[in-house]
Structure formats: structure tokens, C-alpha cells
N, C-alpha and C positions, 0 to 999 in steps of 0.2 A: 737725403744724406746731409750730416751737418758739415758747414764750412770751417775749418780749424782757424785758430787764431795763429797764423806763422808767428807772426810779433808775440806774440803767446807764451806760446809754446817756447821759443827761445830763452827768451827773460828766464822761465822756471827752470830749464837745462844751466843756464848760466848761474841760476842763482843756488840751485845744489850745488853745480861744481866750488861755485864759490864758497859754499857755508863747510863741504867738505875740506877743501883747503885751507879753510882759515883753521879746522879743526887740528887738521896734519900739522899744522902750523905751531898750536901751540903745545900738542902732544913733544912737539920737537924741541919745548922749550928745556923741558927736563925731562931727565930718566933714573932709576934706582943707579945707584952706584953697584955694580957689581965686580969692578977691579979687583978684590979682595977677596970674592966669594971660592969656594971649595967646589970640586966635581962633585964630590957626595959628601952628604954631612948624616951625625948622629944625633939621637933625641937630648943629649947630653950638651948638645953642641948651643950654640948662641950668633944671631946674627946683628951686626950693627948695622943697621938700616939708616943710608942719608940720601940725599939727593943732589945729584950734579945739575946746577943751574947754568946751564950755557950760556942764556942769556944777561944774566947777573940781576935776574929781576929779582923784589923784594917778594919773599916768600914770607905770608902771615903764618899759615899753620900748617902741617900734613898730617891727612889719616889715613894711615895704614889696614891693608886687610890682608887676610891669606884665604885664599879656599873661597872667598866672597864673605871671610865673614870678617867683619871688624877686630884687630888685635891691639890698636890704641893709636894715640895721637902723639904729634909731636911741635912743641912750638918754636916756630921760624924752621931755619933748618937743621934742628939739636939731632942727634945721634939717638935711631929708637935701637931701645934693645929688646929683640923678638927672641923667646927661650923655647926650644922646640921640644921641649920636654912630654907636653902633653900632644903634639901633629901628630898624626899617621904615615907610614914610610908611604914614602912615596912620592910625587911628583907635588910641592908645596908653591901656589900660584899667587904669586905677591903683587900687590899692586898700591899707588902711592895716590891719592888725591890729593893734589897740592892746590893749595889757595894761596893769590898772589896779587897783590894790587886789584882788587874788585871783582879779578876773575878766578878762573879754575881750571885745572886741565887732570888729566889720568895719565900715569906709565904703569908699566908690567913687565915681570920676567918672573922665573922661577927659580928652585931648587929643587934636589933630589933628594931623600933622606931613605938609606940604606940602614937595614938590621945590624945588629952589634957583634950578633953569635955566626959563625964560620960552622956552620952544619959537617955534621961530622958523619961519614959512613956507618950504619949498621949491619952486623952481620945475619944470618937466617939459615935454618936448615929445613928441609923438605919432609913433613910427617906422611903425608898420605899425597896419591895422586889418582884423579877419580875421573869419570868419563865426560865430557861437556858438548851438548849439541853444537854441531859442527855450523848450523843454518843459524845460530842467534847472535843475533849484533848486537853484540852485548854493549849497554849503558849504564845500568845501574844492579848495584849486586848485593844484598843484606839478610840478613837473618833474622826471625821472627819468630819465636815460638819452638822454636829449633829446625823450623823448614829455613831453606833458603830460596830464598826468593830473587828474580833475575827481571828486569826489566830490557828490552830492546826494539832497535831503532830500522828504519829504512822505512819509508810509505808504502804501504797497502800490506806491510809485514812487522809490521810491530805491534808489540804484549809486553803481558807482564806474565809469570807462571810464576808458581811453587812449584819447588823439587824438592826429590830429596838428595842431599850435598851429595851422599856417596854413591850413589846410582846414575845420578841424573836424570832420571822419570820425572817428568811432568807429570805433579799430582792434578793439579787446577790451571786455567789457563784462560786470561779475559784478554781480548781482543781490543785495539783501539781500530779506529773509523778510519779507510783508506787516506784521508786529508791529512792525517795525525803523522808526525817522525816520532815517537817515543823518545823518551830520553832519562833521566836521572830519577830513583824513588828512594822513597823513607819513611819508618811506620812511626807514628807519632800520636800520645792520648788515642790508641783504640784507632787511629786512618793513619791509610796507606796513601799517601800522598807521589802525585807522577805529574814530571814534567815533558811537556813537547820542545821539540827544538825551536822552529822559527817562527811556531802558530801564536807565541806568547800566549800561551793558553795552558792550564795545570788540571788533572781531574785530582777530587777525595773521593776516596773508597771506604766502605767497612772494614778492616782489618780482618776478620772473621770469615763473616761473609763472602769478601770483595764487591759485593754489589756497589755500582756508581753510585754518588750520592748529591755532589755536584763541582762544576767545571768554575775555576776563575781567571780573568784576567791577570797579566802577570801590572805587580804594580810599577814598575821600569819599565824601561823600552831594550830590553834586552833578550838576546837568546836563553834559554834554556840548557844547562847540561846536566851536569851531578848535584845529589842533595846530600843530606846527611843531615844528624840533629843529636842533642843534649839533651832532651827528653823536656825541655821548655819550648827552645827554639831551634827553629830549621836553618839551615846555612845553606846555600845554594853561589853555585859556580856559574860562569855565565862565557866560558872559555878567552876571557881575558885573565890577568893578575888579580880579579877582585874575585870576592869571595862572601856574599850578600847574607845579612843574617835576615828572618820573616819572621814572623809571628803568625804561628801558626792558625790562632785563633782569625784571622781577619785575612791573612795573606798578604799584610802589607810589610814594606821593607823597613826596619827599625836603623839598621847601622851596614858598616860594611869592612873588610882590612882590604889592604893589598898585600898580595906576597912577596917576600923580599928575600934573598939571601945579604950577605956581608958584601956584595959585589953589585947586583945586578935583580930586577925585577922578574922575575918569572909569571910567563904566560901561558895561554892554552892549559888552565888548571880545569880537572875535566869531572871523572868519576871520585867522591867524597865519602871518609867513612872516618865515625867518633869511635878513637880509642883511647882509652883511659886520660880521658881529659884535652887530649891532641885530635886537630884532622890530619888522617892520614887521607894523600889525596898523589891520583892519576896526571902524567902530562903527557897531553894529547900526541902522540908518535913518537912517545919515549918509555922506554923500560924502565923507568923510573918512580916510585912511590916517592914522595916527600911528604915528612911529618911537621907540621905546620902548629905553633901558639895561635889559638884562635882569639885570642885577646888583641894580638898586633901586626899578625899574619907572618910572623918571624919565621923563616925555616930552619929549624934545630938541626936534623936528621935527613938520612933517606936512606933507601931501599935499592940499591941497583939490581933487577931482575931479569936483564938480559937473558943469564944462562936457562933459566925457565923455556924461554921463546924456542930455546935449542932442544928442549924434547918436546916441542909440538908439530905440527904442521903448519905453523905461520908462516904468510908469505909477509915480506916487507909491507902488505896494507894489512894485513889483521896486526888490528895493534893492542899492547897490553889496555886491559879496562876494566876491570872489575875488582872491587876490594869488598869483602865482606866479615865481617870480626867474629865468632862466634865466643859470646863470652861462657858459654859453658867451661869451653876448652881450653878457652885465652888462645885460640890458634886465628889464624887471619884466611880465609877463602882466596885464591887471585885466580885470575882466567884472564882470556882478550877476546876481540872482536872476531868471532867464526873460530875457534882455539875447537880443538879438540880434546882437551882436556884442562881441567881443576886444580890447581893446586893445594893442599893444606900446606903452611908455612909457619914456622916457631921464629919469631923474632929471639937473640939473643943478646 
């Protein structure tokens, strides 16, 4: 067994706490000024960015970034002006490299950047109500050909099936592997595409067929909930505020929004569905649809669907989930988690 160096060992305890503290040290030299700054700001809006030197040391130059990415510099300590025209709502993460008498040090703080538009209630009337298996934990819900198709969740009891909307019959029915949660689908170029929940793992299917054709790694480190698509690209939910666009072709992550109202972020964005240019999209234990700008994740709209719940059998855990658009009819499919029935719904 080897004999440690005590004298050693010491010095190098010592000498991290030291190089840590000199770090602390000069982090504290300066910070962003944020005396001035706003709770929430617009893409409209404009920040003047300086820096408070406590120390009074001579500051050569600062560069600025947001998000990690560079947004420009500024010489000594002149006033940047950052225009938040083109950011993404949301949580905007600033940070200052200041250079100063031969050295360097980093500060940080943020902003929040909230939507413009104050979403406004839409109304809906009930065309049809059809019968909906009572045992599916329902994840994902869409239409195909004029079937509808349902995807759900729980391990060692999750699928996907084709129905037919007004009956409920399970025409076809493929099975995921007891290890599998099912979660969110969407038919896309000819495949049916399905995600799992925590397995970060996706199968593609024939469309047609349904035959598997093959499984990907999700290319984030995130969960899995609802999909949906533009008939380019996939958009997928991941039960925070974000809302991930893919490429279908590769299955890697191209961009993303977060959801915003004119107040406040909204999370637990769950089951996804493209209508006429908007996601309409589930929040996880709310009766709730919101119709979402997939451009900037803005929420325009929404759907309060509570009274639905009232002619089912829902108990407080089956929750609303399912959206499915049938564009023959321009009518919208809703169901929940174990729901005994379907709704058809006319947005008006």
C-alpha cells in the first residue's frame, strides 16, 4: 500500500482553495448593472448593458453574450445596447467578460422575455360524442387516412391502434416491448413516428403497413411526450415549456421555442396537434388546449374544456389528452387518459 504524501496532499487542498478564491475574488470585482432592469421585457424592448466596477479598476474592454453566444463588445465601460428583437421568450442569460489591467474575470444574470399578445378565450360547440376505451392511456391522438389513430402509455400496456373515430373498434393494433412507456405520435412522409417516455428512445413505422422499421436515440437528453408535425418537420414536447422542432429525416434537433403567455411561462406542455398553421397543444392536469405561434411559441388562444370532463367518467387523474384534427371536417377529436368517451368539437 502506497504511503501518501501528508505535505502533499495539503499544499494541493490549499492550493485549489486558493486559486478558487482568488477566482471568487475577482468575479466580485464586477457585476452587470441590473438597477434599471424590468421583471419581464418585450422583443421590442432594448437593454443598456454596463458594468458596475467596485473596485474602480481600469477596465480595457467588455464582451458581451446571451445564451453563450456572443452579441458584441464594448470599449472601456461604454453602454452596450443589446435589442432583443430577434431572442426567444424566455429566460435570456447574459454574461459580461471584462478585461482589465492584464486580467479577466466573468459576471452573470438574466432576463425574462414574455409574449406581446394576452391570449384570448375561444369558444366551441360539441358535434358528435363517440365511445372511447375506458383501459387506454391515452398519449397521442391523430388522424391518418381518415382512421384515427391513438397511441398509449403505462409499461407492459402500451400501443398504438387504429380506430375507427365513431365506433371506437380497434381495427389494427402493434404492441410496444414491456420496457417501453409509449408516449406522443405523428405520421410524417409515409412513417408513423412514436415516442417513449423516459427510455429516450423513438420507433419509425410504415404508415401503411405499421410494420417497425427502425428505433432512434432521442438526440437531447430529454423526456419524450407529444409530437406533431407540418408535414416538413416534427415538433415534439418534452413536458417542460419547450417545444423541439426535428428533422425528420435524421431525427436530430434543428431549433426549439418556449411557450409564453403575456404574463408567465407555461409548462407541462404535453399531447401536440398542427392546425391550420398553429399547435394546438395539452397541459399536463389541465383542461386546457392552448393554441400556440410555432414560430415563437407565443400563445394566442385557448380552449377551456373542463365541461367535457363533466360528461365523462373522469376521476381527478384521468386527465384531458388527446387532440386530433380531422381535416376532412375541419372538426378537432379530444378524449383523456382512461375517458370513456370521444368528443367531436367545432371550434368557433
Amino acid at each position: 500500500m502506497k504511503k501518501h504524501n501528508q505535505f502533499a496532499i495539503i499544499s494541493l487542498v490549499s492550493l485549489l482553495v486558493s486559486c478558487g478564491d482568488d477566482k471568487k475574488n475577482a468575479e466580485n470585482l464586477f457585476s452587470i448593472d441590473d438597477s434599471q432592469f424590468k421583471a419581464m421585457y418585450h422583443k421590442d424592448d432594448h437593454l443598456n448593458l454596463t458594468i458596475k466596477n467596485n473596485a474602480k479598476k481600469t477596465i480595457d474592454s467588455i464582451v458581451y453574450f446571451n445564451n453563450d453566444a456572443k452579441i458584441g463588445t464594448a470599449k472601456g465601460n461604454a453602454k452596450f445596447d443589446f435589442a432583443l428583437a430577434s431572442e426567444k421568450l424566455g429566460y435570456q442569460n447574459l454574461k459580461a467578460v471584462v478585461y482589465y489591467e492584464g486580467e479577466q474575470s466573468e459576471t452573470e444574470t438574466r432576463i425574462e422575455m414574455v409574449s406581446t399578445i394576452e391570449p384570448k378565450q375561444l369558444n366551441y360547440s360539441i358535434v358528435g360524442t363517440f365511445p372511447h376505451d375506458i383501459t387506454a392511456f391515452t398519449e397521442g391522438f391523430e388522424f391518418y387516412n381518415g382512421d384515427l389513430f391513438e397511441s398509449t402509455g403505462q409499461k407492459g400496456a402500451s400501443n398504438f391502434r387504429k380506430t375507427d373515430p365513431k365506433t371506437g373498434k380497434v381495427l389494427q393494433q402493434v404492441n410496444l416491448q414491456p420496457q417501453y412507456f409509449g408516449e406522443g405520435i405523428t405520421f410524417v412522409n409515409g412513417k408513423l413516428f412514436q415516442l417513449t417516455w423516459q427510455e429516450k428512445t423513438g420507433f419509425i413505422y410504415d404508415a401503411t403497413t405499421l410494420k417497425l422499421e427502425k428505433s432512434f436515440a432521442f438526440d437531447k437528453n430529454i423526456e419524450g411526450w407529444g409530437m406533431t408535425n407540418d408535414k416538413k418537420f416534427i415538433y415534439q414536447s418534452d413536458g417542460t415549456e419547450k417545444i423541439w422542432k426535428m428533422n425528420p429525416e435524421n431525427q436530430k434537433m434543428v431549433d426549439f421555442v418556449n411557450v409564453y403567455t403575456n404574463a408567465t411561462k407555461v409548462t407541462s406542455i404535453n399531447e401536440l396537434e398542427w392546425i391550420n398553421g398553429k399547435i394546438y397543444a395539452n397541459i399536463w392536469q389541465k383542461d386546457i388546449v392552448l393554441i400556440i405561434n410555432p414560430q415563437n411559441g407565443a400563445v394566442e388562444a385557448f380552449l377551456d374544456l373542463s365541461d367535457l370532463r363533466k360528461k365523462t367518467n373522469a376521476t381527478a387523474d384521468d386527465v384531458l389528452n388527446g387532440i386530433a384534427y380531422n381535416p376532412k371536417t375541419q372538426t378537432i377529436f379530444v378524449t383523456g387518459k382512461n375517458w370513456d368517451k370521444t368528443f367531436e368539437i367545432k371550434v368557433k
